[in-house]
DSSP file (Angstrom, degrees, kcal/mol; ACC not computed):
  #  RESIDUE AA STRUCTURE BP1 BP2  ACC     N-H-->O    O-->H-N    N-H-->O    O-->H-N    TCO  KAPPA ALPHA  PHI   PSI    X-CA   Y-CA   Z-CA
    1    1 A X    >         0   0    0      0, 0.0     3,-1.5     0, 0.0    60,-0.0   0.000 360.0 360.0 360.0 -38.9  -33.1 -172.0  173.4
    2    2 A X  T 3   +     0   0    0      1,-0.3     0, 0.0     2,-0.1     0, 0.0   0.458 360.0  45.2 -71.8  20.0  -30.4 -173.4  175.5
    3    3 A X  T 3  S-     0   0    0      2,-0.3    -1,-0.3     0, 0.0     0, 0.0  -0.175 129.9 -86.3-150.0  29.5  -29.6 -176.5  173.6
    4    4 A X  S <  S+     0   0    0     -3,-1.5    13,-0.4     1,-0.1    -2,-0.1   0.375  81.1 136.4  96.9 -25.1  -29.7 -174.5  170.1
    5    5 A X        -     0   0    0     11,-0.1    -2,-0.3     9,-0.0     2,-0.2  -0.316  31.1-169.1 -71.5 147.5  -33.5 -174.6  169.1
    6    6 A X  E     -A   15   0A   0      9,-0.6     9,-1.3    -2,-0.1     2,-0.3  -0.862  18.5-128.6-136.8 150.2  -34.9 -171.4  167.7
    7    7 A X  E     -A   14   0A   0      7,-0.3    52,-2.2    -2,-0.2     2,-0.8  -0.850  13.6-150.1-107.9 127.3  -38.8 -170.7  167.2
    8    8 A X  B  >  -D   58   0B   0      5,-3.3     4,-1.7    -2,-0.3     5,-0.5  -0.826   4.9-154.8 -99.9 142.5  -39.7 -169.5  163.8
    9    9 A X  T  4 S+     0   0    0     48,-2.4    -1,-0.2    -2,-0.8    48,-0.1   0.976  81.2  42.8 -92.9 -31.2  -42.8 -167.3  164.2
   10   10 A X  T  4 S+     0   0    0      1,-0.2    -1,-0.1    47,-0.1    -2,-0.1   0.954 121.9  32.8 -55.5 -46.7  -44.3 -167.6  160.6
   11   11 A X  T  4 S-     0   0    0      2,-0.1    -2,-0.2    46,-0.1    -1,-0.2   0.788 104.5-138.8 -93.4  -6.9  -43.9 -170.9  159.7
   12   12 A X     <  +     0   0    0     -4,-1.7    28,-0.4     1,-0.3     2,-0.3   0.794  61.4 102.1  96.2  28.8  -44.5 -171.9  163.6
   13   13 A X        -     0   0    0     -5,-0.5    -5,-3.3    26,-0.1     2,-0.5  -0.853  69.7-105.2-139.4-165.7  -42.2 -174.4  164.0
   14   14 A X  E     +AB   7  38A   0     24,-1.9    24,-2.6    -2,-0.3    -7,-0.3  -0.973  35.3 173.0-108.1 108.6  -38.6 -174.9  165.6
   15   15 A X  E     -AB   6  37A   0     -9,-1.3    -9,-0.6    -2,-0.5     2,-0.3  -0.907  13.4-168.8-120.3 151.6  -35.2 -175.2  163.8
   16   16 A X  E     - B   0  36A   0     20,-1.6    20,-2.2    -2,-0.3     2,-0.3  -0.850  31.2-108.9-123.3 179.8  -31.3 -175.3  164.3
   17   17 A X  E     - B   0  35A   0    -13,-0.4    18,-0.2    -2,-0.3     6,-0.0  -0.770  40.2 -98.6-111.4 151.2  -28.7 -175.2  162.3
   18   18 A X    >   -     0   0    0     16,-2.0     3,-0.6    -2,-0.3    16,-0.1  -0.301  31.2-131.1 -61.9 149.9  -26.5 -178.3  161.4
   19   19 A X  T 3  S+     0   0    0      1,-0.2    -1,-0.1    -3,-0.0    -2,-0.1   0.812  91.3  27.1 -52.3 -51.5  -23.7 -178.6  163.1
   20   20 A X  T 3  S+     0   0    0      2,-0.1     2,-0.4     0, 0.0    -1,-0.2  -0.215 100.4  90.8-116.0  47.2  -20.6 -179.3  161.1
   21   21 A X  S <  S-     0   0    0     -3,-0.6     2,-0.2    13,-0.1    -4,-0.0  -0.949  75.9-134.0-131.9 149.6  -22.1 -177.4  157.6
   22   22 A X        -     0   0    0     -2,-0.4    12,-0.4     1,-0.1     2,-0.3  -0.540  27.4 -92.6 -87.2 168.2  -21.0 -173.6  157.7
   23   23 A X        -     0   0    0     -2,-0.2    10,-0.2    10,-0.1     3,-0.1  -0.601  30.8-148.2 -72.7 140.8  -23.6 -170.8  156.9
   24   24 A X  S    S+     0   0    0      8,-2.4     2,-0.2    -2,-0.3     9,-0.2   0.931  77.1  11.3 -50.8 -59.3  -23.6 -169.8  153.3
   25   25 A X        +     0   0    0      7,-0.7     7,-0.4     2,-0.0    -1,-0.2  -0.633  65.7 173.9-141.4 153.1  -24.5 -166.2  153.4
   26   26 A X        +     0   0    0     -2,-0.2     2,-0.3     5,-0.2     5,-0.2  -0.656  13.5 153.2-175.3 125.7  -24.6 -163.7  157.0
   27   27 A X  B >   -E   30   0C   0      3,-1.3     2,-1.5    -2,-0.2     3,-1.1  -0.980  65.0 -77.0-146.1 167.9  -25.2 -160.5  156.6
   28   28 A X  T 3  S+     0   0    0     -2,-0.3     3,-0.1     1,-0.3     0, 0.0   0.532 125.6  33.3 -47.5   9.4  -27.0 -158.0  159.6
   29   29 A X  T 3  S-     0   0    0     -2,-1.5    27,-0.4     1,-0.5     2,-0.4   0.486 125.1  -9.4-150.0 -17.1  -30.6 -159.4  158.8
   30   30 A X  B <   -E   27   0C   0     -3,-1.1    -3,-1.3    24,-0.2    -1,-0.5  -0.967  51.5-147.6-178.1 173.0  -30.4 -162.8  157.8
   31   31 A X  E     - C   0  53A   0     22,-1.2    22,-2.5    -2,-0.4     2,-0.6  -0.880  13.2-137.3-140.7 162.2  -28.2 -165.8  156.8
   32   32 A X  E     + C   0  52A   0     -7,-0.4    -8,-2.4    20,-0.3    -7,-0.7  -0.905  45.1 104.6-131.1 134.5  -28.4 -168.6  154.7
   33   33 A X  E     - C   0  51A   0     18,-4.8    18,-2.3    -2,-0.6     2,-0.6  -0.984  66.6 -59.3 172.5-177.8  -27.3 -172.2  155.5
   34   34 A X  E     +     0   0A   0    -12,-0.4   -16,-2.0    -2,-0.2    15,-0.2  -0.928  48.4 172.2-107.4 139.8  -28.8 -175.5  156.3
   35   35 A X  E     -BC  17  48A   0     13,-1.2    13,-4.6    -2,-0.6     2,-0.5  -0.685  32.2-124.8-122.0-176.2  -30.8 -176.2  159.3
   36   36 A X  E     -BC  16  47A   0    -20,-2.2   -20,-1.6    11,-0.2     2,-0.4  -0.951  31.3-155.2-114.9 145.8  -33.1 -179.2  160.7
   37   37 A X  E     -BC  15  46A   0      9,-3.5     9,-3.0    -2,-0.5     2,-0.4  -0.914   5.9-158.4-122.8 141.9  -36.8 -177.9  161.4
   38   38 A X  E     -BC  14  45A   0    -24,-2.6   -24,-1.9    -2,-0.4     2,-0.6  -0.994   1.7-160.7-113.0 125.6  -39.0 -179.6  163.9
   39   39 A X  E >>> - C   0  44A   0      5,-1.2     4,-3.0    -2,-0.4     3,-2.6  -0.876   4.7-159.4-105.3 111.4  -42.8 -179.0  163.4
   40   40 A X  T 345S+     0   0    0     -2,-0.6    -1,-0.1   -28,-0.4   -27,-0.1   0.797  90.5  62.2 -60.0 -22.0  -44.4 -179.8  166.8
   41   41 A X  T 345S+     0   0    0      1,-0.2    -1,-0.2    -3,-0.1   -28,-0.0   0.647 117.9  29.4 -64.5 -23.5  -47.9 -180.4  165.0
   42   42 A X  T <45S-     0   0    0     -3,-2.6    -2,-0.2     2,-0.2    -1,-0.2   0.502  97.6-139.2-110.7 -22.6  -46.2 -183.4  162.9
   43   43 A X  T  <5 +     0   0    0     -4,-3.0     2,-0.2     1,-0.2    -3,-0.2   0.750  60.8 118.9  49.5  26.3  -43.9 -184.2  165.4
   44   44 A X  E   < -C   39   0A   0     -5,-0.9    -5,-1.2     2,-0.0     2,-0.3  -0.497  53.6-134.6-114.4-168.6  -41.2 -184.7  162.7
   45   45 A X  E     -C   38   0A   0     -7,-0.3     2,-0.3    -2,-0.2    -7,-0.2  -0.999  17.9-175.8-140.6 132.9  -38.3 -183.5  161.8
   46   46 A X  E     -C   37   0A   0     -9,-3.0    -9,-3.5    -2,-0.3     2,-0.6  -0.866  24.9-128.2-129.4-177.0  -36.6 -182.3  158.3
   47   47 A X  E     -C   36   0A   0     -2,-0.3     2,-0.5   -11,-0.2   -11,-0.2  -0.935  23.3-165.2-130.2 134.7  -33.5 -181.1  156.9
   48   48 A X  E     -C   35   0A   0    -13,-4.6   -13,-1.2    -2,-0.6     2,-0.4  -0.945   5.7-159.7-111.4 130.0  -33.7 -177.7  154.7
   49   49 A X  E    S+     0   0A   0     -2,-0.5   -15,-0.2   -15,-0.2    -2,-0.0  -0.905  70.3  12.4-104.9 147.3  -30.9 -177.1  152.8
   50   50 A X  E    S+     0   0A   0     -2,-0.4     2,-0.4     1,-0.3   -16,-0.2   0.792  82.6 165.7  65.5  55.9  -30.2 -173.2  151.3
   51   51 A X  E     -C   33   0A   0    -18,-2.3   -18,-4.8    -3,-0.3     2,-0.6  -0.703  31.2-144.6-107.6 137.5  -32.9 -172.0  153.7
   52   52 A X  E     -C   32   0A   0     -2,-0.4   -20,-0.3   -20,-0.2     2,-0.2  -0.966  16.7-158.0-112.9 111.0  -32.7 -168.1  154.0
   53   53 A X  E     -C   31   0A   0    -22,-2.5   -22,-1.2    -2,-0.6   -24,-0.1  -0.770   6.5-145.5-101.4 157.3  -33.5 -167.2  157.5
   54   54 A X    >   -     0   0    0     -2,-0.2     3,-2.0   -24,-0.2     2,-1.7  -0.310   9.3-142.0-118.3  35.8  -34.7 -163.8  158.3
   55   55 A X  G >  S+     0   0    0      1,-0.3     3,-0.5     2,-0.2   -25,-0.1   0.113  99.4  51.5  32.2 -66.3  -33.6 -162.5  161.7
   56   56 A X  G 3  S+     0   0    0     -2,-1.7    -1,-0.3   -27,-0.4     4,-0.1   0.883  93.1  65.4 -72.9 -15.6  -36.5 -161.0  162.4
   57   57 A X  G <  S+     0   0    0     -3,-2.0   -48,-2.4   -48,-0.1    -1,-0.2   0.947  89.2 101.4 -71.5 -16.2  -38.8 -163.8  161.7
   58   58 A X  B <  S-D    8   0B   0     -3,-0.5     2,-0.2   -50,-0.2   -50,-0.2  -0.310  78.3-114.3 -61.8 159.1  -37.0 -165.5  164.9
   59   59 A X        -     0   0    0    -52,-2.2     2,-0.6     1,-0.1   -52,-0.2  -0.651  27.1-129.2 -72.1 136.8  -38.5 -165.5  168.4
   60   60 A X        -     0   0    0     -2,-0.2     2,-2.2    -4,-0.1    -1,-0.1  -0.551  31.3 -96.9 -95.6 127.0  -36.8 -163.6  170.6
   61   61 A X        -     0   0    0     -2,-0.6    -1,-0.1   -60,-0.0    -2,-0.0   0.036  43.0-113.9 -46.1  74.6  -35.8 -165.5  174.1
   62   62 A X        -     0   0    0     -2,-2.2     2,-0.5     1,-0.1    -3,-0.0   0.518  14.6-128.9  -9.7 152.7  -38.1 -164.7  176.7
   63   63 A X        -     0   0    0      0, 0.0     2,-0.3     0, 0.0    -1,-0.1  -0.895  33.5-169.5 -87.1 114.1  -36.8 -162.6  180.0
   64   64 A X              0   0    0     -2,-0.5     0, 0.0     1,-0.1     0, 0.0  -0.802 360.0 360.0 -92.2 158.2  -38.1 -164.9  183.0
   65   65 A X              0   0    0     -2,-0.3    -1,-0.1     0, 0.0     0, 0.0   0.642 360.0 360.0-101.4 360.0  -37.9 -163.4  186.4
């Protein structure tokens, strides 16, 4: 989380959003833009372009104590 990564909890893998591309779309539930997705199962990496993220489908950052 600190370094940008977000967990998507349907599709089960990890993405951020590129750096120097703006978002497309934001609106209070989800945004639109390109990100790179990591699937720890493949260990690879791709780049999604117009990818509609859904707020709620992120993971929310754990509380540690």
């Amino acid at each position: 989380y600190t370094r940008g990564w977000f967990y998507h909890k349907n599709l089960r893998i990890w993405f951020t959003r590129l750096k120097d591309m703006d978002l497309l779309v934001k609106t209070r539930t989800y945004e639109r833009g390109c990100y790179y997705f990591f699937d720890p199962n493949t260990w690879q990496m791709t780049r999604k372009d117009n990818f509609v993220l859904i707020y709620e489908m992120v993971e929310k950052r754990p509380i540690l104590p």
